[in-house]
Backbone bond lengths (Angstrom), bond angles and torsions (degrees), N, CA, C in turn:
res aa  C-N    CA-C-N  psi(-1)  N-CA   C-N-CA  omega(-1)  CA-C   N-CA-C  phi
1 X - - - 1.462 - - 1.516 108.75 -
2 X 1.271 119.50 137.55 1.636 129.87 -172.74 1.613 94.73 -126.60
3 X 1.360 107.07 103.86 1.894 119.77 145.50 1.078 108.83 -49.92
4 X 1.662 135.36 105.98 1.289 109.78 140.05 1.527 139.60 -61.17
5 X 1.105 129.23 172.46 1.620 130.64 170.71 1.528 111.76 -173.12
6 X 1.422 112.93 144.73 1.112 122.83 127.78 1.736 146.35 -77.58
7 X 1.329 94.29 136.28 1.608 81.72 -148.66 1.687 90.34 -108.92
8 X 2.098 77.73 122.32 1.718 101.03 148.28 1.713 106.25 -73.75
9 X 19.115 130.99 109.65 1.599 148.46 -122.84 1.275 157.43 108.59
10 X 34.609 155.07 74.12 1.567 102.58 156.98 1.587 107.43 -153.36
11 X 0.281 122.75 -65.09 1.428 114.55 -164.96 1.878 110.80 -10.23
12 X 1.365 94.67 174.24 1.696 96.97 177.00 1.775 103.88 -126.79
13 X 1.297 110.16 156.20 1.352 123.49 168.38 1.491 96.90 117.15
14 X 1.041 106.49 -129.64 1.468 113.99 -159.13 1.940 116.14 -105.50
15 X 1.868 92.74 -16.95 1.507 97.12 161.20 1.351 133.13 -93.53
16 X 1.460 107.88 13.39 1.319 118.47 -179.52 1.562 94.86 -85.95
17 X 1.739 117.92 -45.99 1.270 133.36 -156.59 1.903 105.50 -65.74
18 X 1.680 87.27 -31.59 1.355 83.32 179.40 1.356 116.96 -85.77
19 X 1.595 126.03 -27.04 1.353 110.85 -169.64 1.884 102.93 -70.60
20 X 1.782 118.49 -40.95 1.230 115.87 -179.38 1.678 109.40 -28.24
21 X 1.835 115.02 -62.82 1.305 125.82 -166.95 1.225 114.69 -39.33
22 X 1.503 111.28 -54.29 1.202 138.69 -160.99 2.009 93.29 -81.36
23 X 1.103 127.45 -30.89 1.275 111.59 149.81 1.701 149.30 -60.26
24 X 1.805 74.62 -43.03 1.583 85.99 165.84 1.690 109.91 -69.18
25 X 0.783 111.52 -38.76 1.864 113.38 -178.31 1.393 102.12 -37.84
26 X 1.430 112.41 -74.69 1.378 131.15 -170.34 1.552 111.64 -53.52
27 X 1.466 127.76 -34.44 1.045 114.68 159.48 1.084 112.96 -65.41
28 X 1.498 130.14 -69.28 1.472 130.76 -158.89 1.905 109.75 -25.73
29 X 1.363 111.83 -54.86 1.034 160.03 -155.37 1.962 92.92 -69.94
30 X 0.913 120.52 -69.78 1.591 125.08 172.96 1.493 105.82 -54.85
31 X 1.417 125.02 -40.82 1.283 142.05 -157.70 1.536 97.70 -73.84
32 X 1.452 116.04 -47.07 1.776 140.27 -159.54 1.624 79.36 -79.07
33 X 1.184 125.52 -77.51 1.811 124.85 -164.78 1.370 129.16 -46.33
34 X 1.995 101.06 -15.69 1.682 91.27 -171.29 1.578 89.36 -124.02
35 X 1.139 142.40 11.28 1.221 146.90 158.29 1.964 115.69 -135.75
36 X 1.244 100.15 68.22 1.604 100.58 -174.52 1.894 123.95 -64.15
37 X 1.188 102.57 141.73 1.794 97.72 -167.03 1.495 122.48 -52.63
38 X 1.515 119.10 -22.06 1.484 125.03 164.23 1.096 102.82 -75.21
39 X 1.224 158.37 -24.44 1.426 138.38 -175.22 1.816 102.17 -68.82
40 X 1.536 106.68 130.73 1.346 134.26 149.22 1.612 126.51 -67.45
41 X 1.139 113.25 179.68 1.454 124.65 -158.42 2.378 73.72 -86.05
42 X 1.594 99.55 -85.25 1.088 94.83 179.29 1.638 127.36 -19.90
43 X 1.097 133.75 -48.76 1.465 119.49 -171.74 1.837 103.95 -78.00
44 X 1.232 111.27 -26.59 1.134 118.06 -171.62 1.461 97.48 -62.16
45 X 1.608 116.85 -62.85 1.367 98.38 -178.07 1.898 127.53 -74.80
46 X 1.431 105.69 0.61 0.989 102.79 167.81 1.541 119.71 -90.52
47 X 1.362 121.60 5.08 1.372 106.32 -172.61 1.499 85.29 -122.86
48 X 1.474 118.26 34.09 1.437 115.17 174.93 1.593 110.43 -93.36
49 X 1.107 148.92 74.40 1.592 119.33 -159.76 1.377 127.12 -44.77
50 X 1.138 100.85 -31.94 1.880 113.91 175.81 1.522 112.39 -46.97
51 X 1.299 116.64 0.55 1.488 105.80 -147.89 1.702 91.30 -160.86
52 X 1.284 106.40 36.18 1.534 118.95 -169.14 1.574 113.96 -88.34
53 X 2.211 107.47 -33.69 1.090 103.88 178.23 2.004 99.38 -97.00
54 X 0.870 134.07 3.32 1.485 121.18 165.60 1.537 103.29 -89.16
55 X 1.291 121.66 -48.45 1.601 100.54 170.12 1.587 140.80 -51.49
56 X 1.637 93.44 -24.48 1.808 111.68 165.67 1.687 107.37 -65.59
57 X 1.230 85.63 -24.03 2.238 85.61 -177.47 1.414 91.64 -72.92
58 X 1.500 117.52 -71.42 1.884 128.39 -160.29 1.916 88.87 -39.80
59 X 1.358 118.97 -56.63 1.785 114.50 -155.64 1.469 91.23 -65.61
60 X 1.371 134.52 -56.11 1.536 136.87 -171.62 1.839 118.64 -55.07
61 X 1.290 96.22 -25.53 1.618 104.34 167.25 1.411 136.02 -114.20
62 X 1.500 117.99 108.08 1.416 126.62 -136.44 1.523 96.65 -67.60
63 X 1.444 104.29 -43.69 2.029 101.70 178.67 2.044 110.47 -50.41
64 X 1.101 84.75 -48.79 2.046 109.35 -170.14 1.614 75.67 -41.44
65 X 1.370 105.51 -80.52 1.884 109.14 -151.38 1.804 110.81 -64.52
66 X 1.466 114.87 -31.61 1.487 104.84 161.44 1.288 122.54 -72.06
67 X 0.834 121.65 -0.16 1.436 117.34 166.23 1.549 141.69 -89.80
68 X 1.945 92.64 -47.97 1.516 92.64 139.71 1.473 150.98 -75.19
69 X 1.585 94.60 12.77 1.801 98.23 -178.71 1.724 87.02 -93.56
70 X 1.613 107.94 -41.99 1.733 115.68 -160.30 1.575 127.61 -93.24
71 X 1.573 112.92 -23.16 1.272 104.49 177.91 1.540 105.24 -138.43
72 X 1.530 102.74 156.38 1.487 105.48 146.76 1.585 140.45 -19.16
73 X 1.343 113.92 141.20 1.913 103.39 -165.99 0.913 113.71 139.67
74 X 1.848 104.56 137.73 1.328 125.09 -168.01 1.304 113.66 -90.78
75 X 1.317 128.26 130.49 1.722 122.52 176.86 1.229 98.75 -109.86
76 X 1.666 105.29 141.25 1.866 109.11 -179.98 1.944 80.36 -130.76
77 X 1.542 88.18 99.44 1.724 105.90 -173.84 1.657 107.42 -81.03
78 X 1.645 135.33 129.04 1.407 119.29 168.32 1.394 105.53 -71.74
79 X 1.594 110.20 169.36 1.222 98.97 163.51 1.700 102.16 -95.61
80 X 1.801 103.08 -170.91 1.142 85.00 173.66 1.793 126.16 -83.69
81 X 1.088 124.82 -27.90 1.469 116.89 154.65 1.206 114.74 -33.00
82 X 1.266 149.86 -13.57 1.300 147.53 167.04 1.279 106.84 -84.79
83 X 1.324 137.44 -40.22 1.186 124.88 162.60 1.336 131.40 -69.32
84 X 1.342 108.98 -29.74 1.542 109.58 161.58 1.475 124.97 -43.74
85 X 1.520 97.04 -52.07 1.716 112.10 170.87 1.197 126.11 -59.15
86 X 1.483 117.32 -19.35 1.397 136.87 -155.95 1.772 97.05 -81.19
87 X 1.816 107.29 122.33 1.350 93.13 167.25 1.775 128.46 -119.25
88 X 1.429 100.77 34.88 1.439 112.36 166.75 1.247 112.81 -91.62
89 X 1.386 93.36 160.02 1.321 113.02 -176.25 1.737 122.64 -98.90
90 X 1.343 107.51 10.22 1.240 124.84 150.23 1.532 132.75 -162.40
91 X 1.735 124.71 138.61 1.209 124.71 -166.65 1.988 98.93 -96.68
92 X 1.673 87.32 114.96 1.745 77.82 162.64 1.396 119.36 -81.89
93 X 1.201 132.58 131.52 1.735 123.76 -159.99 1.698 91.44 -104.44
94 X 1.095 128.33 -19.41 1.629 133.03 -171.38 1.768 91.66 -80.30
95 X 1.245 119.34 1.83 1.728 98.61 -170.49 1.460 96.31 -135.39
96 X 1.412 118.54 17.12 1.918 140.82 133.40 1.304 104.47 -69.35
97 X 1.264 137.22 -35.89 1.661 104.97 -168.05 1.903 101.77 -137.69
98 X 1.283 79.24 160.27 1.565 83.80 178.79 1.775 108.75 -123.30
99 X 1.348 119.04 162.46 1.204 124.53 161.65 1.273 141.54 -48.69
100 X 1.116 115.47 -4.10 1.566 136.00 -161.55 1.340 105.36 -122.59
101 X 1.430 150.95 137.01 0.839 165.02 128.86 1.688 126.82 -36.25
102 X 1.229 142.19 70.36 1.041 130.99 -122.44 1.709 93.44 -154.71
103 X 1.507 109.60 92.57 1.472 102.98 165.38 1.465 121.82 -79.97
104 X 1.690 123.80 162.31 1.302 157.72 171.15 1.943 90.20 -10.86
105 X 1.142 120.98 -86.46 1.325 109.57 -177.98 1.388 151.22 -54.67
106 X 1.370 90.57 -21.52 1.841 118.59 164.60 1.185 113.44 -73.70
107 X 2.061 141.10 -21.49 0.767 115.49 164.31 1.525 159.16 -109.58
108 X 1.532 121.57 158.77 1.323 137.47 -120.37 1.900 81.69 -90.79
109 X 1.422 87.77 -155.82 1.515 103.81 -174.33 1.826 108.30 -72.33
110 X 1.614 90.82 -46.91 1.932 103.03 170.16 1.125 95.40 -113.56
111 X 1.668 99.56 177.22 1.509 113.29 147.64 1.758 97.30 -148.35
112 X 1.094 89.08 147.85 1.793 99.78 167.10 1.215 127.54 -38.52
113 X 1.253 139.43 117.60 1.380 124.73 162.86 1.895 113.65 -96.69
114 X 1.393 112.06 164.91 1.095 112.76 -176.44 1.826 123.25 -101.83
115 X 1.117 94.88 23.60 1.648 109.35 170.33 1.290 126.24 -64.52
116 X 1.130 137.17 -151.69 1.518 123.33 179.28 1.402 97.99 -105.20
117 X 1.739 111.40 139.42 1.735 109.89 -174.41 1.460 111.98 75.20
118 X 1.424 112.60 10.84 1.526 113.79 171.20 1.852 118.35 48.08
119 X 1.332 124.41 11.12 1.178 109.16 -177.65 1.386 130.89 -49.10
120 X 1.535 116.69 168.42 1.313 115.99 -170.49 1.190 120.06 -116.53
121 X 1.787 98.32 147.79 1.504 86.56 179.05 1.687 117.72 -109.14
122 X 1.291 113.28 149.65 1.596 121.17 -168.34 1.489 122.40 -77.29
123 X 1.260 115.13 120.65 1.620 110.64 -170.79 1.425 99.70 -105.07
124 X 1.570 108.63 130.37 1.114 116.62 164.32 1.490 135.36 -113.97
125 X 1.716 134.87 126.29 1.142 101.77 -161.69 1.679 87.16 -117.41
126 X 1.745 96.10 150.81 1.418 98.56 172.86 1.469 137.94 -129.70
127 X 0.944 123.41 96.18 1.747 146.49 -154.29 1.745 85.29 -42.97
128 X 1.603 93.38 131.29 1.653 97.20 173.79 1.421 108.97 -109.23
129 X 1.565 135.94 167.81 1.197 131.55 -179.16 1.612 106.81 -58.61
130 X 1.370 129.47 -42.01 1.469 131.45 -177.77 0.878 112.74 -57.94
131 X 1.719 130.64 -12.92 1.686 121.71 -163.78 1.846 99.26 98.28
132 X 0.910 129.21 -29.16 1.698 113.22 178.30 0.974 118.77 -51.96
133 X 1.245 123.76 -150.40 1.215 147.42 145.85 1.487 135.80 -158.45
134 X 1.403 125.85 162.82 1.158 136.58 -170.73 1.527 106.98 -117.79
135 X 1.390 115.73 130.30 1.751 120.29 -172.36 1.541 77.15 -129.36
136 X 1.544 97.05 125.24 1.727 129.86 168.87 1.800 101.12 -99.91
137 X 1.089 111.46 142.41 1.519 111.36 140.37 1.639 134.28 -146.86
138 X 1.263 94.66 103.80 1.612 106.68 -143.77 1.372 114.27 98.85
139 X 1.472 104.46 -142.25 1.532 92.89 162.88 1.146 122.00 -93.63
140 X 1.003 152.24 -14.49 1.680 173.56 101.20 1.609 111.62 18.53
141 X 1.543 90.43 95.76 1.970 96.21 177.31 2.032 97.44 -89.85
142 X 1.602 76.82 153.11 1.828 92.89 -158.54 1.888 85.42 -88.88
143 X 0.845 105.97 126.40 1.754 121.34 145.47 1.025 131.45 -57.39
144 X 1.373 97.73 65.49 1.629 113.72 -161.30 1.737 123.78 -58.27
145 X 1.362 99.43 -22.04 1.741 112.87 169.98 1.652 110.57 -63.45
146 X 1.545 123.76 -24.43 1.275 130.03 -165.40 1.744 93.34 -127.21
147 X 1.182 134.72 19.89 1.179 110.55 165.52 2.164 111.02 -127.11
148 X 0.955 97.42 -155.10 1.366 122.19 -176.25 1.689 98.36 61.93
149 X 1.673 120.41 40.18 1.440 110.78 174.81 1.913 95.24 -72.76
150 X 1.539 90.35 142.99 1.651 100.18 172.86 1.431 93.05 -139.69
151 X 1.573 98.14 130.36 1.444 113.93 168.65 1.619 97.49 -152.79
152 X 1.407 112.97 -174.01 1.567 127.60 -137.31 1.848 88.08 -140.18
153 X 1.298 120.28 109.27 1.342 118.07 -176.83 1.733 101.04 -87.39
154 X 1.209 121.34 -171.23 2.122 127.00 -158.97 1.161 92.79 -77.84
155 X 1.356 131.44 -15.68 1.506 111.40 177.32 1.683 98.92 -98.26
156 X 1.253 142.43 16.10 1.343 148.29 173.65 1.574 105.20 64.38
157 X 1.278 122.47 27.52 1.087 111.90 148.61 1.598 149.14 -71.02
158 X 1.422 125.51 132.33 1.423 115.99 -151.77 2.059 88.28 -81.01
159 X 1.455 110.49 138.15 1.532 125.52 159.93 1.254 120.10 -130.75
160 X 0.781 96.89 136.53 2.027 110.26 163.81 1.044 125.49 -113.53
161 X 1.494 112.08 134.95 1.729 134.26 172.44 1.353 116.66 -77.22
162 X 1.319 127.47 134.90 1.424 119.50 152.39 1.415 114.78 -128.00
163 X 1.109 150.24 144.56 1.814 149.66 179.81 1.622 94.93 -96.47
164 X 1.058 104.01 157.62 1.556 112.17 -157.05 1.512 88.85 -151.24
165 X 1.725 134.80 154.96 1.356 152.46 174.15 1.266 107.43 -96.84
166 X 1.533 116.24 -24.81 1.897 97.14 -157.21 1.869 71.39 -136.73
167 X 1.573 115.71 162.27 0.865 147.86 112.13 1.608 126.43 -9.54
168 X 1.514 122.73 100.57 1.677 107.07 155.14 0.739 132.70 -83.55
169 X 1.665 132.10 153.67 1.302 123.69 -178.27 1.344 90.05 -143.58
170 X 1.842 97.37 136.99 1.195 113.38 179.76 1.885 122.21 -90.87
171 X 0.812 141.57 127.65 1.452 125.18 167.44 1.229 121.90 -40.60
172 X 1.630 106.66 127.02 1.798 114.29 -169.72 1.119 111.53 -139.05
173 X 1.238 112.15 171.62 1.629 114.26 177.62 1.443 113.87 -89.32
174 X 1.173 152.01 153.92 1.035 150.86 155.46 1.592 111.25 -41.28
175 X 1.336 111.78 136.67 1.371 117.81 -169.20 1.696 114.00 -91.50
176 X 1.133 125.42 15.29 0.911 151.31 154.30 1.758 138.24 -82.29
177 X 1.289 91.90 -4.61 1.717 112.91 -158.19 2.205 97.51 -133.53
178 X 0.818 72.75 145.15 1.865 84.33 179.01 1.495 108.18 -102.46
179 X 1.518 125.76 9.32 1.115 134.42 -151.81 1.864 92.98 -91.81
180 X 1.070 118.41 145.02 1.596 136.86 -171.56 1.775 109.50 -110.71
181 X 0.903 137.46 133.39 1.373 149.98 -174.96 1.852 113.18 178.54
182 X 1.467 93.28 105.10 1.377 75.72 -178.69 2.438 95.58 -118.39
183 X 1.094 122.80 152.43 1.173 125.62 -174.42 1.990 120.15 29.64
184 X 1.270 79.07 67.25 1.345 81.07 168.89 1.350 139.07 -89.46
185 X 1.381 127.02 155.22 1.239 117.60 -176.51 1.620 122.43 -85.37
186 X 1.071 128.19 166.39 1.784 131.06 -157.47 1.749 104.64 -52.97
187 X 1.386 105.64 -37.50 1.379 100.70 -179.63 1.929 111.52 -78.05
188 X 0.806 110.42 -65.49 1.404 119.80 171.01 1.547 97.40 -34.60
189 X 1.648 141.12 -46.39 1.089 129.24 177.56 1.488 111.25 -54.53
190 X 1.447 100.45 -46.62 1.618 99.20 -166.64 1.900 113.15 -81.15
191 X 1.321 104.69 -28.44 1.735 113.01 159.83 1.885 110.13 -56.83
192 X 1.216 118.69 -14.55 1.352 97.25 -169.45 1.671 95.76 -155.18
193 X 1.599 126.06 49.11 1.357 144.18 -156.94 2.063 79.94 -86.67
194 X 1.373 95.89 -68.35 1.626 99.30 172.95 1.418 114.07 -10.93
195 X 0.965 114.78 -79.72 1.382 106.87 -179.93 1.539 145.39 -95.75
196 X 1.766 98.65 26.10 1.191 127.22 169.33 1.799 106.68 -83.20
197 X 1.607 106.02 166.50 1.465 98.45 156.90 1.581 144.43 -107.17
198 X 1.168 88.48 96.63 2.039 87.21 -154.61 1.408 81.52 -114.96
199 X 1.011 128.60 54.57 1.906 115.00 153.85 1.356 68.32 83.61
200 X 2.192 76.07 -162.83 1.466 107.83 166.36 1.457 117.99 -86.60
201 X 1.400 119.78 39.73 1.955 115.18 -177.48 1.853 94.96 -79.93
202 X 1.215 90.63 153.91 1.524 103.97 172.14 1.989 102.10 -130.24
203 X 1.122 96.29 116.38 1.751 97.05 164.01 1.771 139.56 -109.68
204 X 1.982 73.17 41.87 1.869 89.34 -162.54 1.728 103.66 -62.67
205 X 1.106 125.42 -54.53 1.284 139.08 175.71 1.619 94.39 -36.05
206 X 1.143 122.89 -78.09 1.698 113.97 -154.89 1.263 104.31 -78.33
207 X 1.518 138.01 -10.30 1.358 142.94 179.15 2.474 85.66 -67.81
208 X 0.993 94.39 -79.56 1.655 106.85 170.40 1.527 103.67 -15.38
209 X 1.505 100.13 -62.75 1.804 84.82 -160.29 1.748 104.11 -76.74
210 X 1.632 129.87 -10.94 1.056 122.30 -140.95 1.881 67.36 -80.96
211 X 1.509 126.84 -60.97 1.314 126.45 -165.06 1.342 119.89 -54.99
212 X 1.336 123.08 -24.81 1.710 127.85 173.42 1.608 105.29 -51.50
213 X 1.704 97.86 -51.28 1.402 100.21 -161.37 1.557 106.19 -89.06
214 X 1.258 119.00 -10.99 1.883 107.73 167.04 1.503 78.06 89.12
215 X 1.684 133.69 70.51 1.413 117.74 152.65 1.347 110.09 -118.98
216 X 1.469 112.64 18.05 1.718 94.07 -165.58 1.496 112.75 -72.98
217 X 1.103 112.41 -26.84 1.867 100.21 167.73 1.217 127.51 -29.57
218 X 1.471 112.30 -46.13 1.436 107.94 167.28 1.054 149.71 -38.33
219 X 1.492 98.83 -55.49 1.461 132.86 165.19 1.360 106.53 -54.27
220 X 1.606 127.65 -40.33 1.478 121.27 -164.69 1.412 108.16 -89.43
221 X 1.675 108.02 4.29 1.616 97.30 -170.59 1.224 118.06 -56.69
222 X 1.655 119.67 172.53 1.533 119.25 172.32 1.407 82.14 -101.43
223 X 1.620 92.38 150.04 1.871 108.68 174.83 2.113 95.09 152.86
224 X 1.392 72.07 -175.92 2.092 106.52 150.32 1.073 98.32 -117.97
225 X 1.409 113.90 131.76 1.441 116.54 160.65 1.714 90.27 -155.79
226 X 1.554 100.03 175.74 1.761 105.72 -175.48 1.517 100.76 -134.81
227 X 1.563 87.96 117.58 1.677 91.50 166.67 1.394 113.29 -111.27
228 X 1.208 98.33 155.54 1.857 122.37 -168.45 1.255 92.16 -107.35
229 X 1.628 120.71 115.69 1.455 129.40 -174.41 1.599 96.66 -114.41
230 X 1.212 129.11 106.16 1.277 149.49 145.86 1.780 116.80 -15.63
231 X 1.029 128.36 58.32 1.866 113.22 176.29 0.921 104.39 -44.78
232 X 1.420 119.57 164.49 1.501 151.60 -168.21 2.066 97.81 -69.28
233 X 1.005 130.22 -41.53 1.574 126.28 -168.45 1.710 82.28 -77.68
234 X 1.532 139.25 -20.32 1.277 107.77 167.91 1.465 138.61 -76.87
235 X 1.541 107.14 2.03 1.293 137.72 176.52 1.273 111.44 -62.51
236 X 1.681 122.37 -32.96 1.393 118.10 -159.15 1.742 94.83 -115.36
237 X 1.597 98.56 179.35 1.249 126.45 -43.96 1.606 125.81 -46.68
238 X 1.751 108.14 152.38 1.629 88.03 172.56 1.629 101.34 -75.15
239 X 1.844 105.26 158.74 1.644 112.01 31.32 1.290 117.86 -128.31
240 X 1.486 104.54 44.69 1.086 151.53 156.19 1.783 100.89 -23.39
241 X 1.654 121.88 -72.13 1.543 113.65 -165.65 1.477 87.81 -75.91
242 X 1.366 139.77 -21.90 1.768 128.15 -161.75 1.710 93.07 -77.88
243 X 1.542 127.14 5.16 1.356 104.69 -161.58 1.579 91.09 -113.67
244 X 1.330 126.21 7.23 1.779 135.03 -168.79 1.214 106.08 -94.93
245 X 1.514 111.30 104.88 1.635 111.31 -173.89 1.881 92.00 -119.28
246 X 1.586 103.06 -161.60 1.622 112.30 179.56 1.672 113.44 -68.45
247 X 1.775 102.60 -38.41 1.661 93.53 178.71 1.481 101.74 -62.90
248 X 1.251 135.01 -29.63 1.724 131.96 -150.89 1.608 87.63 -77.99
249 X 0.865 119.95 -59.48 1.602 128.71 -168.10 1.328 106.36 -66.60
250 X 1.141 115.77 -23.60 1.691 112.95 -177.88 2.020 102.01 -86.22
251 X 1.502 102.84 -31.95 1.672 94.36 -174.88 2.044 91.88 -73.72
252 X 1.090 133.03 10.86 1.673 128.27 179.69 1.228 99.71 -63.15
253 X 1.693 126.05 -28.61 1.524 119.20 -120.27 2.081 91.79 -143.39
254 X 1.678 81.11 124.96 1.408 82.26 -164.66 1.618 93.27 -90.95
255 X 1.348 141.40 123.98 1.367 121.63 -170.60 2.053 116.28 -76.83
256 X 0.967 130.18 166.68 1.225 123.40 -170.61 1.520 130.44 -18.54
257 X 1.642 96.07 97.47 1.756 121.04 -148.15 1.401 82.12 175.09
258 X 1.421 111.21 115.06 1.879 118.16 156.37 1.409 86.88 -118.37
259 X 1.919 115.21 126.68 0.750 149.69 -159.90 1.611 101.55 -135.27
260 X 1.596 97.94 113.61 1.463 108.96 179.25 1.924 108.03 -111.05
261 X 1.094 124.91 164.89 1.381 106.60 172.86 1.080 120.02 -67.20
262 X 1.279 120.82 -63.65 1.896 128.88 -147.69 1.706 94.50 -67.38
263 X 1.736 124.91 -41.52 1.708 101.26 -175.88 1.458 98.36 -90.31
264 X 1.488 130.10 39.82 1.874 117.10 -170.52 1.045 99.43 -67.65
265 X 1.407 125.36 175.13 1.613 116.56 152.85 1.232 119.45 -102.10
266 X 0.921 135.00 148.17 1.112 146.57 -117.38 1.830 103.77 -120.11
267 X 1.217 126.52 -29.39 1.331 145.08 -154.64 1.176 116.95 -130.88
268 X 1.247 105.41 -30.38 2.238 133.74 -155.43 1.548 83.37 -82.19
269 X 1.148 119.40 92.20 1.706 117.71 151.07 1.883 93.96 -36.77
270 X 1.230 119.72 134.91 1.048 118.78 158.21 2.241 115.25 -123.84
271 X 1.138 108.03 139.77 1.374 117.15 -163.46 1.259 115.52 -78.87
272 X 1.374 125.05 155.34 1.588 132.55 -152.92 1.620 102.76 -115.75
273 X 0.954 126.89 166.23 1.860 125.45 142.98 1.227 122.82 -62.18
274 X 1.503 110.20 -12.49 1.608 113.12 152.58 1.939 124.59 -99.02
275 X 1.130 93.41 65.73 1.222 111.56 -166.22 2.306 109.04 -127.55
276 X 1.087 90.75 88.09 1.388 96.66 169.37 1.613 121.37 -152.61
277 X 1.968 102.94 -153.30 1.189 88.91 169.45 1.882 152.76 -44.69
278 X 1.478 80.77 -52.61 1.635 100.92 177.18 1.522 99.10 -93.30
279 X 1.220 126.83 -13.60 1.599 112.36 -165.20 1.379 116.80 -115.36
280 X 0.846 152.73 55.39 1.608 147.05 -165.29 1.673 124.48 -74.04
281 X 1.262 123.32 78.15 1.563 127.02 -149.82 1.430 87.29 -105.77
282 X 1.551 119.85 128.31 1.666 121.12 -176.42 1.668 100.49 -118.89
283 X 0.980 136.15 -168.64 1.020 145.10 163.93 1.800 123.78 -161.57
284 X 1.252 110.27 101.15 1.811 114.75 -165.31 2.124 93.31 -103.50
């Protein structure tokens, strides 16, 4: 069985010696004028225009801007076309950078972000037909021609830049609610979706069947894994919810695989927890 879906990196002697010098000079020299040794990470991205409305976030948020004057840390900056595109109604700027200093090749599967509860954000890299590659984080592919700037802010701390396409968004509570949750796991998401901010989705129906059938283990595993949470308009028509048993709920769940849209693959049948002899549940 195949689910479909769309899914939400000349001369010789001694005048050769001199023209090299006299080359290297002239580079050094062009190199020194358009990137000067007092410039910081901060001015850099402020004298970027591309990057005019994420720097209005860093000055407007007192943690954002002490941090880049005072410590170590990676910024994964949108541009502004990403905010244009962007259709929330708020940018967390603390869940752009992390504590760590961490260029293009150093990074791991996550890295820390500095939001509340430290969550992480997911790096994805994606093998191109030419041999390149593509580094996602989240959904957000890095602009790799404009990133890995490293410079040393007044307290000589080492930072790194990256430019980013999309907007992150961290999981939050509804701002309406006093309710506390910080990195929760898939079940706890779906036990307390209510007072998360996912739009208007409701996942009362599949929260129901996950407990009828005794699956919450799943949900509580330790790992990455990607679950496919069912909204309530996938309920209808019945008898549609009478047909949701343990295999149905088990093909939801991609087992260790965090699966974002924009780097998915595209072709890669990828395999379910309903994946065996008699059962083969894929998901492309």
């Amino acid at each position: 069985m195949k689910i479909g879906s769309r899914w939400f990196y000349a001369g010789g002697g001694g005048g050769g010696v001199l023209v090299l010098l006299m080359m290297m000079m002239v580079a050094a020299s062009t190199v020194a004028s358009r990137t000067p040794i007092s410039v910081t990470l901060e001015q850099h991205i402020s004298d970027d225009p591309d990057l005019s409305q994420f720097y209005d976030l860093i000055e407007r948020n007192p943690i954002a801007s002490a941090a880049l004057k005072l410590r170590a840390l990676t910024i994964f900056a949108p541009t502004n076309q990403a905010f244009q595109r962007y259709l929330g109604n708020k940018t967390v700027v603390l869940y752009h950078i992390s504590t760590v200093a961490t260029p293009l090749e150093q990074l791991g599967t996550t890295i820390t972000s500095d939001y509340d509860g430290n969550p992480p954000i997911y790096v994805t890299r994606r093998r191109l037909p030419n041999g390149s590659e593509d580094i996602y984080v989240n959904n957000a592919r890095i602009i790799r021609s404009r990133s890995n700037v490293q410079l040393a802010n007044q307290a000589g701390k080492k930072q790194v830049l990256h430019i980013i396409d999309d907007v992150l968004t961290p999981l939050t509570v509804n701002p309406s609610t006093s309710f506390e949750l910080y990195n929760p796991d898939a079940f706890q998401f779906i036990q307390h979706a209510e007072n998360l901010d996912i739009n208007q989705h409701r996942i009362r129906s599949f929260r129901q069947k996950i407990v009828m059938t005794r699956k919450e283990d799943i949900y509580k595993a330790v790992g990455g894994h990607t679950f496919l949470i069912p909204v309530e308009e996938g309920f209808k028509p019945p008898p549609r919810p009478d047909m949701i048993d343990r295999k149905v709920i088990d093909g939801h769940v991609i087992p260790n695989n965090v699966i974002f849209t924009a780097p998915a693959p595209l072709d890669d049948p990828l395999e379910t927890l309903a994946f065996e002899d008699n059962l083969k549940v894929t998901v492309t």
